[in-house]
C-alpha positions as CSV (number, residue, x, y, z in Angstrom):
1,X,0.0,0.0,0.0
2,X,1.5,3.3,-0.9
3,X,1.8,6.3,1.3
4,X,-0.8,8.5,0.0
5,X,-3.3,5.4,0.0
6,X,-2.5,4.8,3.6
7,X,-3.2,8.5,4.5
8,X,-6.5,8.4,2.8
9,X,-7.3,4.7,4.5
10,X,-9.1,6.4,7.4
11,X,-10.8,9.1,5.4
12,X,-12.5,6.3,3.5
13,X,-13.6,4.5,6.6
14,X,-14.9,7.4,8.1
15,X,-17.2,8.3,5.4
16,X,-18.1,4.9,4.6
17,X,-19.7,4.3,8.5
18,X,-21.4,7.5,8.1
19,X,-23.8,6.9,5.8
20,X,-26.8,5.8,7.6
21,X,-27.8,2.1,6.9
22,X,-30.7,2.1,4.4
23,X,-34.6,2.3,5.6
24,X,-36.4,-1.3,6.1
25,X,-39.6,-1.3,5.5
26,X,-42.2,-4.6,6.9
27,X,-45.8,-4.2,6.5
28,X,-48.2,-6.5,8.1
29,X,-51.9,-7.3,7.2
30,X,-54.3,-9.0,10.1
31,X,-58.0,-9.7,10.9
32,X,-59.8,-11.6,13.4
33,X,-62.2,-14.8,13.7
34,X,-62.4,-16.9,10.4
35,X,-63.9,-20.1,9.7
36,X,-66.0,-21.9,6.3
37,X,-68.7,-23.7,8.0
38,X,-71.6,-23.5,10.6
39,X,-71.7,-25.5,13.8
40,X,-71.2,-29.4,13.0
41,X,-71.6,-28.5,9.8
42,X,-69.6,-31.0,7.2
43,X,-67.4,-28.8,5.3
44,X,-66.8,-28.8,1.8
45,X,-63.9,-27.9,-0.5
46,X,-64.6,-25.6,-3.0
47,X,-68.6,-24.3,-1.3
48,X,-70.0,-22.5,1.5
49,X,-73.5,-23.8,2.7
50,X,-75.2,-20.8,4.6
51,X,-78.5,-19.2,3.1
52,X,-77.7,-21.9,-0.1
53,X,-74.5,-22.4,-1.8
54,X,-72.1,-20.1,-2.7
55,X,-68.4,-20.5,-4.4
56,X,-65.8,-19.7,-1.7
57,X,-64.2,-17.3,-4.5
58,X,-67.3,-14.9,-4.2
59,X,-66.4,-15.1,-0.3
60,X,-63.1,-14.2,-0.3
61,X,-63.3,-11.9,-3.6
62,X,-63.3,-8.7,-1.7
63,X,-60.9,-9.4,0.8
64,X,-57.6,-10.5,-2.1
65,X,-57.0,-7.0,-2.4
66,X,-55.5,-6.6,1.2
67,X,-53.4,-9.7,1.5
68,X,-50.5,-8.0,-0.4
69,X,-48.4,-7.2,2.7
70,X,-45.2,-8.5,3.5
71,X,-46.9,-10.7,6.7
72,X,-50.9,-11.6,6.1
73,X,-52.2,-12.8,9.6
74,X,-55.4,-14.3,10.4
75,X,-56.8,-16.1,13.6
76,X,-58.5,-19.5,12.5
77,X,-61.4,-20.4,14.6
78,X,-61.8,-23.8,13.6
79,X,-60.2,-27.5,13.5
80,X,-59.2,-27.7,9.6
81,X,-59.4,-31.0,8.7
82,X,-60.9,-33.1,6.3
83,X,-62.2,-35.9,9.3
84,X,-64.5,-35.7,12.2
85,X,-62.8,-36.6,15.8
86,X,-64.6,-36.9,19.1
87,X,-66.5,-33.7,20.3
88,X,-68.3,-32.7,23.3
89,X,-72.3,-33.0,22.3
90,X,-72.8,-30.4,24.9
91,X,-70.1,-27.9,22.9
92,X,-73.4,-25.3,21.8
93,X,-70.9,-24.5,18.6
94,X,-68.6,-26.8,16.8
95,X,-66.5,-25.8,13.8
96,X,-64.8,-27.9,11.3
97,X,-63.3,-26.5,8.0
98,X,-62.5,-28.1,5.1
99,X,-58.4,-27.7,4.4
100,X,-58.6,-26.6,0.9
101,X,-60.5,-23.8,2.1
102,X,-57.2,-22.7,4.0
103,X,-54.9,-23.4,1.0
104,X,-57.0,-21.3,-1.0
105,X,-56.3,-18.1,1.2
106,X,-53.0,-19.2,1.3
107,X,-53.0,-19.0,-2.9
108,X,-54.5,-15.2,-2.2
109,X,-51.8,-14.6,0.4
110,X,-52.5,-15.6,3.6
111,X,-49.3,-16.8,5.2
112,X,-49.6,-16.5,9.0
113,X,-52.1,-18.5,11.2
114,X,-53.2,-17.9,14.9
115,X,-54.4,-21.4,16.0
116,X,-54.9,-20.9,19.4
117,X,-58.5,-20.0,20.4
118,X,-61.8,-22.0,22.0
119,X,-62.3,-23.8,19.1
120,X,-58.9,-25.1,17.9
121,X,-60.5,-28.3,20.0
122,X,-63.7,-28.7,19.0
123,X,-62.9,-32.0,17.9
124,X,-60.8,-33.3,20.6
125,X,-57.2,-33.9,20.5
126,X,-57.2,-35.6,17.2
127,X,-58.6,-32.7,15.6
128,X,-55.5,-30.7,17.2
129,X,-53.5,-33.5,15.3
130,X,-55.1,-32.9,11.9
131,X,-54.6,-29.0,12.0
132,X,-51.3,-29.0,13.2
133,X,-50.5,-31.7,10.7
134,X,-51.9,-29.5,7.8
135,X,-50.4,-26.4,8.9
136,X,-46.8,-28.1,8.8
137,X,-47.7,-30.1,5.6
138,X,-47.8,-26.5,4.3
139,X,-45.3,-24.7,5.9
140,X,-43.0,-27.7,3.8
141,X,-44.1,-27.8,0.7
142,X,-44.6,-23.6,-0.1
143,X,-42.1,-21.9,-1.5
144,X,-43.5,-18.6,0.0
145,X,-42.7,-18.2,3.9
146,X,-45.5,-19.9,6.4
147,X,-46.2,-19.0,9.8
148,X,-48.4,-20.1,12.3
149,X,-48.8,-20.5,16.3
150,X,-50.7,-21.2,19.4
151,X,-50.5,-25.3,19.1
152,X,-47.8,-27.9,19.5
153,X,-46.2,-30.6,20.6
154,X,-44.6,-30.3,24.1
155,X,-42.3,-27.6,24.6
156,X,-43.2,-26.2,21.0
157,X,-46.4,-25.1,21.8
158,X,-45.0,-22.1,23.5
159,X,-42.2,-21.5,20.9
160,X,-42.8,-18.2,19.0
161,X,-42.6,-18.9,15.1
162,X,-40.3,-17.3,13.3
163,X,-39.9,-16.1,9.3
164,X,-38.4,-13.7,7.5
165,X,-40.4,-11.4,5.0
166,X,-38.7,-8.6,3.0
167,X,-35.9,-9.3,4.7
168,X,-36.9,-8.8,8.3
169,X,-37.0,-11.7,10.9
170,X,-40.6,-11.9,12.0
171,X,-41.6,-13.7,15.5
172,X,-44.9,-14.9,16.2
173,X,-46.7,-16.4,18.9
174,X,-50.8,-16.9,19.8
175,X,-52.2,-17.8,23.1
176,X,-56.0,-17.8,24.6
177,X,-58.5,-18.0,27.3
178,X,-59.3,-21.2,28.7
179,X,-59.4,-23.7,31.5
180,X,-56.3,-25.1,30.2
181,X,-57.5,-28.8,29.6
182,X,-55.9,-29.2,26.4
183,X,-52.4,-27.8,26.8
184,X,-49.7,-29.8,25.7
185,X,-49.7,-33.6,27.5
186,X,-45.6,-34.7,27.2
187,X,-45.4,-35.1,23.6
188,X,-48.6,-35.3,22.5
189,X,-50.0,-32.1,20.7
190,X,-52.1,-28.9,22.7
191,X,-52.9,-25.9,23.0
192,X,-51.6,-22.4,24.5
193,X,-53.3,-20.5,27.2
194,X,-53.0,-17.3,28.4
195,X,-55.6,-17.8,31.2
196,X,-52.8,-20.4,32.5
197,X,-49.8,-18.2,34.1
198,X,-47.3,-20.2,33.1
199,X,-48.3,-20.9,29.5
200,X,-48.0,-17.1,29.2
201,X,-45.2,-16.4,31.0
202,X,-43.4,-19.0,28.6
203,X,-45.0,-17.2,26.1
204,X,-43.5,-14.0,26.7
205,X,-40.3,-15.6,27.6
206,X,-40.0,-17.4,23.7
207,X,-41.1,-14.0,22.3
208,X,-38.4,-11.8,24.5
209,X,-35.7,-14.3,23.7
210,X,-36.5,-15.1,20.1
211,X,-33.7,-13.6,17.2
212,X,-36.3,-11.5,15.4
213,X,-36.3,-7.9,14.8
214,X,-40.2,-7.3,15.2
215,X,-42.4,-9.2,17.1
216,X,-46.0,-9.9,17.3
217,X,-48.4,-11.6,19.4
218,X,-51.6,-12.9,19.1
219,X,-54.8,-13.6,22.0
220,X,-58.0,-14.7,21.8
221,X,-59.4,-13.3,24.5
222,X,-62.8,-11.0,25.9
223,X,-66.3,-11.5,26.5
224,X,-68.3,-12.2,23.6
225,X,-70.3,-8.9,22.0
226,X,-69.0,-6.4,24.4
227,X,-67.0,-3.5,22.8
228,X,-65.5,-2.2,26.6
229,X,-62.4,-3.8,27.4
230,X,-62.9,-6.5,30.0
231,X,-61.5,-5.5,33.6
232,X,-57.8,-6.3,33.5
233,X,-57.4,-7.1,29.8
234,X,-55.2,-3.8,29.0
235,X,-53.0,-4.9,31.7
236,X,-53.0,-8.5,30.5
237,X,-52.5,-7.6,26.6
238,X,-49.3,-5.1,27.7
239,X,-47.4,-7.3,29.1
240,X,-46.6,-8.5,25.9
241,X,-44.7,-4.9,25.2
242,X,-43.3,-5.1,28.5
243,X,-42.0,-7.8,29.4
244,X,-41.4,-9.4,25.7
245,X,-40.8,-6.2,23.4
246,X,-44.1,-7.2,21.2
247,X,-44.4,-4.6,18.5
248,X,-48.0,-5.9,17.5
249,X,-51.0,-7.5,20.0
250,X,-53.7,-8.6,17.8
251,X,-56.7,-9.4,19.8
252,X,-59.9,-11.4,18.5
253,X,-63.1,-13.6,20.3
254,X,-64.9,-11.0,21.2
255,X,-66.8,-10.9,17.7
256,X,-67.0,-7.2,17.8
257,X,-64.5,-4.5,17.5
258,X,-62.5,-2.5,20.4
259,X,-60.0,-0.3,21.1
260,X,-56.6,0.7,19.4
261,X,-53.8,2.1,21.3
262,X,-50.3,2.6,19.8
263,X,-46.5,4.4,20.8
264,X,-45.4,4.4,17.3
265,X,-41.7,6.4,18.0
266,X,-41.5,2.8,20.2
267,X,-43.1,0.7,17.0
268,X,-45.6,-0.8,19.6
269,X,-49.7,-1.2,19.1
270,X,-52.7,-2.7,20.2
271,X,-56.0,-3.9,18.1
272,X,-57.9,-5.3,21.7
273,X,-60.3,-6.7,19.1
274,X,-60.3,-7.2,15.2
275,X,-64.0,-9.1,15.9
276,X,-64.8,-11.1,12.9
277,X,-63.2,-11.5,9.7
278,X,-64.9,-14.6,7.5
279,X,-66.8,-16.2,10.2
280,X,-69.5,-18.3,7.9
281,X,-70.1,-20.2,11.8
282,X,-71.4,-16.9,13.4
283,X,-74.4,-14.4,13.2
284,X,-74.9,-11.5,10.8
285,X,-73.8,-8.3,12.2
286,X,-75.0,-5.7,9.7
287,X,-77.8,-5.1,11.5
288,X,-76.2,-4.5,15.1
289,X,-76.3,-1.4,16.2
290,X,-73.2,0.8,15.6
291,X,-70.1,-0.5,16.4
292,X,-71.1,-4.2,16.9
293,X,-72.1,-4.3,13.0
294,X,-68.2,-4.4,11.2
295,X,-65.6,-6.5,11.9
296,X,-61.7,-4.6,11.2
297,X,-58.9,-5.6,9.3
298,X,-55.7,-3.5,10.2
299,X,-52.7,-2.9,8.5
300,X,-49.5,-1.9,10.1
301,X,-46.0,-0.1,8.6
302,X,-43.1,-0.6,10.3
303,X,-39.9,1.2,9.1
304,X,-36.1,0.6,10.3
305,X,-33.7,3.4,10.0
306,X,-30.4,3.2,11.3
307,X,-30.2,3.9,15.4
308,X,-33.8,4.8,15.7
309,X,-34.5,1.2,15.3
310,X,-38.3,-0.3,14.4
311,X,-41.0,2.5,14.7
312,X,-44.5,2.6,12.9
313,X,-45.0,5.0,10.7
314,X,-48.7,4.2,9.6
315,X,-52.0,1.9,10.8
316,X,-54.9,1.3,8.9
317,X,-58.2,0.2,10.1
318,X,-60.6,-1.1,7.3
319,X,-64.1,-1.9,8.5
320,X,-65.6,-4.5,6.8
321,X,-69.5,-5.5,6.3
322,X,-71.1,-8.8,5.7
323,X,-68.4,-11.0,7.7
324,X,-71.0,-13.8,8.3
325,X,-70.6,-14.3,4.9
326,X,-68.8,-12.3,2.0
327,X,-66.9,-9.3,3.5
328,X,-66.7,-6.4,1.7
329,X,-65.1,-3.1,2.4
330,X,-67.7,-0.3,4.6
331,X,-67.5,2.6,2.3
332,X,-69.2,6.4,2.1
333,X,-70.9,7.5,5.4
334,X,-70.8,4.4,7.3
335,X,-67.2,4.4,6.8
336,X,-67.2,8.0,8.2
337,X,-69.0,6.9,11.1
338,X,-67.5,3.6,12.4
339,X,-64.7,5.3,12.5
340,X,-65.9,8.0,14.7
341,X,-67.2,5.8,17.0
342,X,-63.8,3.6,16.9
343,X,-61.8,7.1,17.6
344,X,-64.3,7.0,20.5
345,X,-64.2,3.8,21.7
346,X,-60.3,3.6,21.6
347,X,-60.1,7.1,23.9
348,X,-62.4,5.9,26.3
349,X,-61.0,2.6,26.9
350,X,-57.3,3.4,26.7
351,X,-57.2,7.7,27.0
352,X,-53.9,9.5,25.4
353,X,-52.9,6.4,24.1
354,X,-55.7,6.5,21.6
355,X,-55.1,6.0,17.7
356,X,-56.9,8.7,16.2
357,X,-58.0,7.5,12.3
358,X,-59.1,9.8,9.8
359,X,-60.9,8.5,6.5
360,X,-58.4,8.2,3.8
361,X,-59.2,10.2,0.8
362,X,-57.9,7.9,-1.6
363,X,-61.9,6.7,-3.2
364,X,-59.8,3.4,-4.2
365,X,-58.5,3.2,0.0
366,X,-61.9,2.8,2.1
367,X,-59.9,2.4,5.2
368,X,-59.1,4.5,8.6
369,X,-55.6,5.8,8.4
370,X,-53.4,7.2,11.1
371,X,-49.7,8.4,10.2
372,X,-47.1,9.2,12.7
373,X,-44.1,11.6,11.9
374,X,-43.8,12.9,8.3
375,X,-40.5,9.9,7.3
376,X,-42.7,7.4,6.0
377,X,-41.1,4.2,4.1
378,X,-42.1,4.0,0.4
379,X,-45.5,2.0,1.3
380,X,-46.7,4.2,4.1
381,X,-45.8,7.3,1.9
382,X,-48.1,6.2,-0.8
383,X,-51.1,6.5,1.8
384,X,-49.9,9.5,3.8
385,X,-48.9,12.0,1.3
386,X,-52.7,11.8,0.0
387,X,-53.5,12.8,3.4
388,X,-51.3,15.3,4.2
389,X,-52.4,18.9,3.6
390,X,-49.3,21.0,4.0
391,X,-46.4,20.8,2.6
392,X,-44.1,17.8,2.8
393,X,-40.9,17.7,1.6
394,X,-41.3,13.7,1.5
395,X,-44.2,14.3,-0.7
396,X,-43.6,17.1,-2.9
397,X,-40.1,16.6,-3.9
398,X,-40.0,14.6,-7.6
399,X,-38.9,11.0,-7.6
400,X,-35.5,10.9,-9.0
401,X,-35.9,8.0,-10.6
């Protein structure tokens, strides 16, 4: 090495760590409560049976558009299996889907499962077999990255999932309510509960100790048709942020909708309820009264940039109609409303806290939309510069490519 290239060594060095690392940008879609058939109901393929037949493509045809997120979560309140097992004849509902109903939101996009809920045993142990057995037949044989959580064998039950999407390491894990009679016997295949202490503190320990730059959590949890939170369950749901460092709590059982708390400079939020999502096993809830007649599906943007580390920059909160049967987006005044009474709900329950959501302008975007600073990663930007009405240098400044 010459002389001259020796003297300019350090130069080089110190502008090459100076350059801040390049923004990361992961953004997750969820919903709630989704099953394909009514209570002991034999499930079919390719059909939904409720109010006469329809093709499970005009079910699902409205909700394809959102599964185009990096991470596309959904709880699934059912066994999926293609086999009855034993279940309890005084069980008032028992779901069953057919698996090619899953595989066929997994060809829209669908690639992360919460399995852990009150109805992941309506068929007895064997039918927490034939769902885990399906789930990791998948997982196997996609090419596309497959998560799911909330059931296992042994020790695995409590172990978060992990994937990476667009290049950021994702952990997942699910837990819910329950007496805990079908946890995990040695090796034999149960179910998680966060009603159990233990199960949860495991839980959390999995999550908190897990390689994975965002983490997200999942609970089925809440008394049915009540939009208040239940007494303890904001305390409950945070100690996944604190004691774990869970970016994302996704709550669901409830069937309706609650409140939405975030800290987006510490990339952390709450959905206490995303109520249904494609529940062909529950009631129509168009007729409810407000804010017991939607079910939500969120969307979240999380953006890396050099020492700030994982904030949010954006959540979406699309309230959807029909979800007894073919969801489709809420739209015009309705929209305008069930967000208002969200914005309500969320401020009540959980004070300064409280996501505020604003209807997006965008005619083709019938969602809620909150954004949070004005550095937005390429996907949030696309959303919040249509909101933004003064100036933004993000926004007005020409793309140079």
């Amino acid at each position: 090495m010459s002389v001259f290239s020796r003297a300019l060594a350090p130069l080089v060095l110190t502008l090459l760590t100076a350059v801040p690392a390049p923004a990361q940008e992961l953004v997750v879609s969820f919903g709630g409560d989704v099953n394909f058939a009514r209570s002991r109901q034999r499930p079919l393929p390719d059909q939904i049976h409720k109010f006469g037949a329809l093709p499970i493509e005009m079910a699902t045809e409205a909700l394809s558009r959102y599964w185009t997120s990096d991470l596309n979560l959904i709880n699934v309140e059912t066994v999926v299996s293609d086999r009855d097992g034993a279940s309890s004849p005084t069980k008032a509902f028992v779901f069953r889907s057919h698996p090619e109903s899953f595989r066929h939101l997994m060809d829209l996009g669908v690639n992360g499962f919460s399995l852990a809920n009150n109805h992941a045993f309506d068929h007895g142990r064997q039918g927490l077999r034939d769902t885990l057995s399906f789930f990791r037949h998948e997982q196997a044989s996609r090419l596309r990255p497959l998560l799911f959580a909330g059931i296992g064998r042994g020790a695995e039950a409590f172990t978060p999932a992990i994937g990476t999407f667009n290049g950021v390491r994702v952990a997942f894990a699910s837990a819910s309510f329950g007496s805990g009679a079908f946890r995990p016997s040695g090796d034999d295949v149960g179910m998680t509960y966060l009603t159990v202490p233990s199960d949860f503190a495991a839980v959390l320990r999995g999550l908190r100790d897990a390689r994975a730059d965002i983490r997200i959590l999942s609970l089925h949890y809440g008394t049915e048709n009540m939009i208040q939170l239940n007494a303890g369950q904001r305390a409950l749901f945070r100690r996944g942020i604190e004691e774990a460092g869970v970016n994302l709590v996704i709550g669901h059982h409830p069937h309706v909708v609650r409140a939405v708390e975030a800290a987006p400079e510490k990339g952390q939020a709450i959905f206490y309820s995303m109520g249904n999502l494609l529940f062909i096993g529950g009631a129509e809830k168009d007729s409810a009264p407000l804010g017991q007649d939607y079910g939500l599906l969120g969307r979240a943007y999380f953006q890396r940039t050099g020492a700030e580390g994982w904030r949010i920059t954006a959540l979406e909160a699309a309230p959807m109609r029909s979800v007894h049967l073919a969801p489709e987006p809420v739209t015009g005044d309705r929209l305008r409303r069930t967000i208002d009474h969200l914005n309500r709900l969320s401020a009540l329950s959980v004070g300064a806290d409280a996501v505020a959501f604003t209807p997006s302008p965008l005619a083709n975007q019938p969602t809620g939309l909150a954004c949070f600073g004005a550095n937005w990663g390429p996907r949030a930007a696309a959303l919040c510069c249509a909101r933004t009405a003064g100036p933004n240098p993000q926004c007005d400044l020409p793309d140079p490519m």
